[in-house]
C-alpha positions in Angstrom: 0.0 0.0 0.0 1.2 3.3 -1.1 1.2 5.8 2.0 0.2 9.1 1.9 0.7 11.9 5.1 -3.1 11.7 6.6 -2.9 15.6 6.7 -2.9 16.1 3.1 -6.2 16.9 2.1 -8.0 15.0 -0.1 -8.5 17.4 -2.9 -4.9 18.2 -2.7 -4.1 14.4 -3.1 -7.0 14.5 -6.4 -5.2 17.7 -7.7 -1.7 16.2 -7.5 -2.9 13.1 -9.5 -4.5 14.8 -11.9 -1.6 16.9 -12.6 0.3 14.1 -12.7 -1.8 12.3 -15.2 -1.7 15.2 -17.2 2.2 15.3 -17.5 2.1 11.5 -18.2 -0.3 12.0 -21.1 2.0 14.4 -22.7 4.8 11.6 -22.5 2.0 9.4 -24.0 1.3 12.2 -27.1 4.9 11.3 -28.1 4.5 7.4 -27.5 1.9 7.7 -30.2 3.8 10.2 -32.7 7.0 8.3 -32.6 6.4 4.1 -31.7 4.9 4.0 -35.4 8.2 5.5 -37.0 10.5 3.8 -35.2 11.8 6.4 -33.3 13.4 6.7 -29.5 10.7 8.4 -27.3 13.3 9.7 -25.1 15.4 11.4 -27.8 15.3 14.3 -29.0 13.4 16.5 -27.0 9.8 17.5 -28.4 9.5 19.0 -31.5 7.5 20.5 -33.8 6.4 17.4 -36.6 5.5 20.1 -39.4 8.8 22.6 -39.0 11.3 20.7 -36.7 11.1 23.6 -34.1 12.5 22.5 -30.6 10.1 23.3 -27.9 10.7 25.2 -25.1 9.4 24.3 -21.9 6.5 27.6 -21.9 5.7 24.6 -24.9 5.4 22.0 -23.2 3.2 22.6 -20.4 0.3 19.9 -20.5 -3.1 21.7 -22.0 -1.6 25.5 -21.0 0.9 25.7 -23.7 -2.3 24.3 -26.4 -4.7 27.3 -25.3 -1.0 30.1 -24.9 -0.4 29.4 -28.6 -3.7 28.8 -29.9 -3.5 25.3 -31.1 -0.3 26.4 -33.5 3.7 26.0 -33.7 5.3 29.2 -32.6 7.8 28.6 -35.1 5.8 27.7 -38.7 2.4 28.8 -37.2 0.9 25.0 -38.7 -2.0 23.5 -36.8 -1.3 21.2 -33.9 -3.1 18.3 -33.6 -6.2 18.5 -31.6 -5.1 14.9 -30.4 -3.0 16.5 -28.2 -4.6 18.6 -25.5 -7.2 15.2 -25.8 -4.5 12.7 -24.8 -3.0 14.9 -21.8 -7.1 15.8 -20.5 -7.7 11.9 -21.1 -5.1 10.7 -18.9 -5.5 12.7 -16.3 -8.9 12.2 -15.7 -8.0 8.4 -16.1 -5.6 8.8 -13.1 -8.1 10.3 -11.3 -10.6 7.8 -11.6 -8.3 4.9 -10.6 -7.0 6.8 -7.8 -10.6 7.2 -6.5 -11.5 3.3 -7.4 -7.7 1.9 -6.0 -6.8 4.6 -3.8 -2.4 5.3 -3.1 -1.6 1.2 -3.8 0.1 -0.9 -6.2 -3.3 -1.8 -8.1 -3.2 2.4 -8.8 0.0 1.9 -10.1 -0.6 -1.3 -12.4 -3.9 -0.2 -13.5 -2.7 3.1 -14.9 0.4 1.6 -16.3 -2.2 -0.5 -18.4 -5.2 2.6 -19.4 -1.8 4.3 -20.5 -1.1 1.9 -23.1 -4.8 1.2 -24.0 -4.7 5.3 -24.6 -1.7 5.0 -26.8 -2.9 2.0 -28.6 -5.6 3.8 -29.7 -4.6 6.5 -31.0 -2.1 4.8 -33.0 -4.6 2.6 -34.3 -7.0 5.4 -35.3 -3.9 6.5 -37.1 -2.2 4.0 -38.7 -4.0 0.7 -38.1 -1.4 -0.6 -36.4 -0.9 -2.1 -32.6 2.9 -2.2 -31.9 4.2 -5.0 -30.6 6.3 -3.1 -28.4 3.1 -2.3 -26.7 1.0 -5.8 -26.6 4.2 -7.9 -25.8 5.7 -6.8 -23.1 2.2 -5.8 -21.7 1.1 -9.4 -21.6 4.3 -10.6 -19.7 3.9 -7.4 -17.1 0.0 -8.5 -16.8 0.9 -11.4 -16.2 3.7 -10.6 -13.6 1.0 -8.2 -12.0 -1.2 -11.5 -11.3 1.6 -12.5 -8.1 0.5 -8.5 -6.9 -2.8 -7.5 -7.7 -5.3 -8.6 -5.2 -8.1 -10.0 -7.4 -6.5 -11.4 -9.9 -4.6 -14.9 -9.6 -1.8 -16.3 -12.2 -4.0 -18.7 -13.1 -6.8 -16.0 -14.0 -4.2 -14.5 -15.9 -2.5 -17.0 -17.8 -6.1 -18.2 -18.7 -7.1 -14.8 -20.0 -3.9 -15.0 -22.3 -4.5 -18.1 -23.7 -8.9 -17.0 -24.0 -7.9 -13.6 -25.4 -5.5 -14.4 -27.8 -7.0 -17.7 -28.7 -10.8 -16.5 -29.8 -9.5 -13.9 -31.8 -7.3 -16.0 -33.6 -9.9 -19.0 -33.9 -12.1 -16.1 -35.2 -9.6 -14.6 -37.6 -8.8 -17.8 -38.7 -12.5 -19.0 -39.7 -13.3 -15.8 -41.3 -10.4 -16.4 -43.5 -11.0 -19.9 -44.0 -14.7 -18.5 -45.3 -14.2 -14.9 -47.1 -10.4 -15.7 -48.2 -9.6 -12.2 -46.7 -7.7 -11.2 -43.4 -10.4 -10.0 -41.1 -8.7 -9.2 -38.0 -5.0 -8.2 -37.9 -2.5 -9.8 -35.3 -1.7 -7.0 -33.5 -5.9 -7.1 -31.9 -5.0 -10.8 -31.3 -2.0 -9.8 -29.3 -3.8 -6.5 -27.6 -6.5 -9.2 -26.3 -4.1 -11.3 -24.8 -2.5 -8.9 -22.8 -6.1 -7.7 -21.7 -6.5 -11.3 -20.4 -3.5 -10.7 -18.9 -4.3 -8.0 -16.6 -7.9 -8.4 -16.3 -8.4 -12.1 -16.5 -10.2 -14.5 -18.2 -13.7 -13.2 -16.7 -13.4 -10.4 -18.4 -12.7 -11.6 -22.1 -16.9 -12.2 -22.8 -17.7 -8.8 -22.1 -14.8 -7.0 -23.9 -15.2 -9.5 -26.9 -19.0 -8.6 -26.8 -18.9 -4.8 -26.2 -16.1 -3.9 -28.5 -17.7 -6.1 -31.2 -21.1 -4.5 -30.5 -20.2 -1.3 -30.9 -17.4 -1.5 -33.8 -20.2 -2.7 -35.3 -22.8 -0.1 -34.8 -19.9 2.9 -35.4 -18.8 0.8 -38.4 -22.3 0.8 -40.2 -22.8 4.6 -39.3 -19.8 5.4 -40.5 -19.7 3.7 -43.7 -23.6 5.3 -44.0 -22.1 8.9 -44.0 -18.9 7.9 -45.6 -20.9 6.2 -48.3 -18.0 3.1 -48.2 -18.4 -0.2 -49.2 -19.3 -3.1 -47.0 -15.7 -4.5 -47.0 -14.6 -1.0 -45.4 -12.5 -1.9 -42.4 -12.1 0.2 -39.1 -9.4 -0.2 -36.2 -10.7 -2.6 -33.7 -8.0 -2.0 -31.5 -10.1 1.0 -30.3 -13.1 -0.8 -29.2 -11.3 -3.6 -27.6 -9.3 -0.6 -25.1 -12.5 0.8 -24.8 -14.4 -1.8 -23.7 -11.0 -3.1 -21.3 -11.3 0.6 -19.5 -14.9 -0.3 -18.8 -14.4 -3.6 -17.5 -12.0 -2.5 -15.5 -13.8 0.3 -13.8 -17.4 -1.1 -14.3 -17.2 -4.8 -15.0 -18.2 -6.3 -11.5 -21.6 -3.5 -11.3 -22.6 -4.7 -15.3 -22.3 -8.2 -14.1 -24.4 -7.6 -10.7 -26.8 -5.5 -12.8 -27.2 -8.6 -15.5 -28.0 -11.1 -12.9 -30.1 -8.8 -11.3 -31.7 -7.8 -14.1 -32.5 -11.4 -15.7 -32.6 -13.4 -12.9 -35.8 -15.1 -11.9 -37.2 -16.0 -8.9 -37.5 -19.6 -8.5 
């Protein structure tokens, strides 16, 4: 258990995560520019993508520095990406939600490891449909690792929601091709599941297969409606399986309880 001085008040502790999450999404906005190239996300400093300009540090204050230069480069006075002030605003009010749902512990620390990569995977996806492996890979061995920590959540819960994960996709990917003679789902989703499993276990593979299917689904068909795209348009899935992981993770017990409670009958 993480400990915090029992004088600190608790809006100061909620203010200093947030903050925090905000710096760490601004780490995260490079993650996603630079994992797809290639490129070291430690070196060089931040940088303008349009002009090469070298931030300061007045640049490189999370969502201040977006509103001081009015969503442009001081140095070519291009655009920046609107992604930007949303990645830093997202993280920090993921932070905040596991602080309030772990409190100062180890499951705060694990947990937000994790939304951080489900953040970065989708964006990347959304970008480039691509998952990195240097995401999914080492994810699944640190999930799996986390299973000797985390209170609810055995090794055996993990290494079955590797195996669950990873497997249905690629039994599904693998029948669809076997059927259409097209790739349907790429291996990087197969991976990003698997290292769900790991952290979450294999309770919660059903309801992220389910949700993100669901509503990739619905978002696909109303998007190729206004797009006017043919059926055989493909989205990123990767987005919709780290979207319905987050919810799981904060909501999956209460969706459960609410189902059973819902369609139970009295006997």
């Amino acid at each position: 258990m993480l400990e915090l001085p029992s004088q600190v008040p608790l809006a100061a502790q909620e203010l200093f995560v947030f903050l925090f999450g905000l710096c760490i999404g601004s780490f995260l906005n490079v993650c996603i520019c630079r994992l797809p190239e290639g490129e070291s996300i430690l070196f060089p400093p931040s940088k303008c993508p349009n002009c090469g300009h070298r931030l300061s540090w007045w640049e490189n204050i999370p969502l201040i520095s977006y509103l001081i230069l009015r969503g442009r480069c001081s140095g070519c006075q291009k655009g920046i990406s609107f992604r930007y002030p949303v990645v830093e605003l997202l993280t920090g009010l993921v932070a905040l939600f596991l602080w309030h749902r772990f409190g100062p512990s180890l499951s705060f620390l694990i947990y937000f490891v994790f939304s951080c990569s489900m953040i970065v995977v989708t964006f990347i996806d959304l970008a480039h449909r691509i998952i990195p492996d240097v995401i999914s890979l080492p994810g699944i061995v640190l999930g799996f690792a986390s299973s000797f920590i985390l209170p609810n959540l055995s090794w055996l819960d993990s290494l079955l929601g590797i195996i669950a994960g990873g497997g249905i996709l690629y039994l599904v990917t693998w029948g669809y091709y076997l059927i259409t003679k097209k790739v349907g789902m790429g291996g990087g989703d197969i991976k990003l599941l698997a290292m769900i499993g790991a952290f979450l276990g294999w309770q919660a593979i059903p309801f992220v297969i389910f949700l993100s299917a669901f509503t990739g689904s619905v978002i696909g068909i109303i998007f190729i409606l206004m797009k006017g795209k043919g059926r055989n348009y493909q989205i990123p899935f990767g987005p919709f399986l780290a979207m319905a992981a987050e919810i799981q993770l904060f909501f999956g017990k209460d969706i459960v309880s609410l189902y059973y409670h819902l369609f139970s009958f009295p006997s």
